[in-house]
N, C-alpha and C positions, 0 to 999 in steps of 0.2 A: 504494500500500500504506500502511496506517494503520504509522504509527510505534510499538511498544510500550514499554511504562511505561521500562523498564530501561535501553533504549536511547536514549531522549529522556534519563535522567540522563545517560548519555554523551557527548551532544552539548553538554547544558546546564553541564558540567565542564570541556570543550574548550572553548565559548565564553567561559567565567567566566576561565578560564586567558589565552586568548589577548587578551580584553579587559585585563585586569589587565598584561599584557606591553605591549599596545599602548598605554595609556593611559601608562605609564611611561615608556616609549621619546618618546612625544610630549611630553608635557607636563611630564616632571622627564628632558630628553632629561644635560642638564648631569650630576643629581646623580645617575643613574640609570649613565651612562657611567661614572665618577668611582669611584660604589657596585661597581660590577661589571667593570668591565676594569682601573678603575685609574689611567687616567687621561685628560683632554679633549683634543681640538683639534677644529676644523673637521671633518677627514675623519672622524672619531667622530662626531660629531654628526649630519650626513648621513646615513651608514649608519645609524645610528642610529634616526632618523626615518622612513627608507625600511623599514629592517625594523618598526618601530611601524606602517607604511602598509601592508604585507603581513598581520601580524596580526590586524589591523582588519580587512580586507578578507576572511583565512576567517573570521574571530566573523563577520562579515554573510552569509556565504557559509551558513557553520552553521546560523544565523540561519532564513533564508531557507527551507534544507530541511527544520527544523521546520513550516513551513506548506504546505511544495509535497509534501513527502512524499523517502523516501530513494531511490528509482526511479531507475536508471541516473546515478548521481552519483560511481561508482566513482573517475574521476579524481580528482577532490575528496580524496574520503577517503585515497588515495593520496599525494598531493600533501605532504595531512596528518602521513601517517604518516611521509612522508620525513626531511619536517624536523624531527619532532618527534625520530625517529633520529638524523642526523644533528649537530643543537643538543644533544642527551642526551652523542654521542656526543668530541664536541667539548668539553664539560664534564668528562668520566667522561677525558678524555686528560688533563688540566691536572691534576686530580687522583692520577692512577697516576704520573705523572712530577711531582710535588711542584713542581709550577711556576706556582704563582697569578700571577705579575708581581708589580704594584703593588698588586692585590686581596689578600685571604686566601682558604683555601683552604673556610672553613666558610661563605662567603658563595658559592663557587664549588660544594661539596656541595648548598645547601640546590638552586641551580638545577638541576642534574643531578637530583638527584631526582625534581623537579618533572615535568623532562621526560621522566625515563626513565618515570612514574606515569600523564604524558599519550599514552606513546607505547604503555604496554600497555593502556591503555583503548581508546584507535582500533584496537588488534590485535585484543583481543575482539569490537570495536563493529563491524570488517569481517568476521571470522569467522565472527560472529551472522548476518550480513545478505548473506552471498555472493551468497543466490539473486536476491537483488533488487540488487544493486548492480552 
């Protein structure tokens, strides 16, 4: 099935999203940790990396069904939607319980949003495409 216009933005926001997360996570793993939890060690950093290594891997994933089409990819988008619930859901707690740590709470907002923004997108974007997914 051809991809339509609408829905190709949606993939292309999911990938822009999860490259930007994974490029951070990788490559500013230090100041990114530091910016966002609060503070470093080893075990941060790892996770860290490992989750910038998952990111990566759906942007490629995304990627990829741009060109092959959305056709039984349903896991995928699933998978998608979890985490993107899940990470929304994990931010939006640190917030209602006024409990940044060593972070603040407006650098923990801006992320929550982010993913609560990416997680109704992939809602629509499954919604749209039930029949084919």
């Amino acid at each position: 099935m051809k991809i339509k216009k609408i829905d190709k933005f949606l993939i292309y926001v999911n990938i822009i999203l999860f490259i930007y997360y994974a490029f951070q996570l990788l490559v500013f793993t230090d100041e990114f940790a530091i910016k966002n939890i609060g503070l470093f060690n080893h075990a941060i950093a790892g996770l860290s990396e490992i989750l910038g290594i998952i990111f990566f891997s759906l942007s490629l994933g995304l990627t990829i069904i741009l060109f092959k089409g959305i056709d039984n990819q349903l896991p995928l988008f699933i998978t998608i939607l979890l985490l993107q619930f899940f990470i929304s859901l994990n931010f939006w707690r640190y917030i209602l319980t006024d409990s940044p740590g060593e972070t603040n709470l407006e650098t923990i907002m801006i992320n929550a949003l982010i993913f609560s923004f990416s997680f109704l997108l992939t809602l629509v974007f499954i919604f749209n495409n039930r029949k084919y997914l």
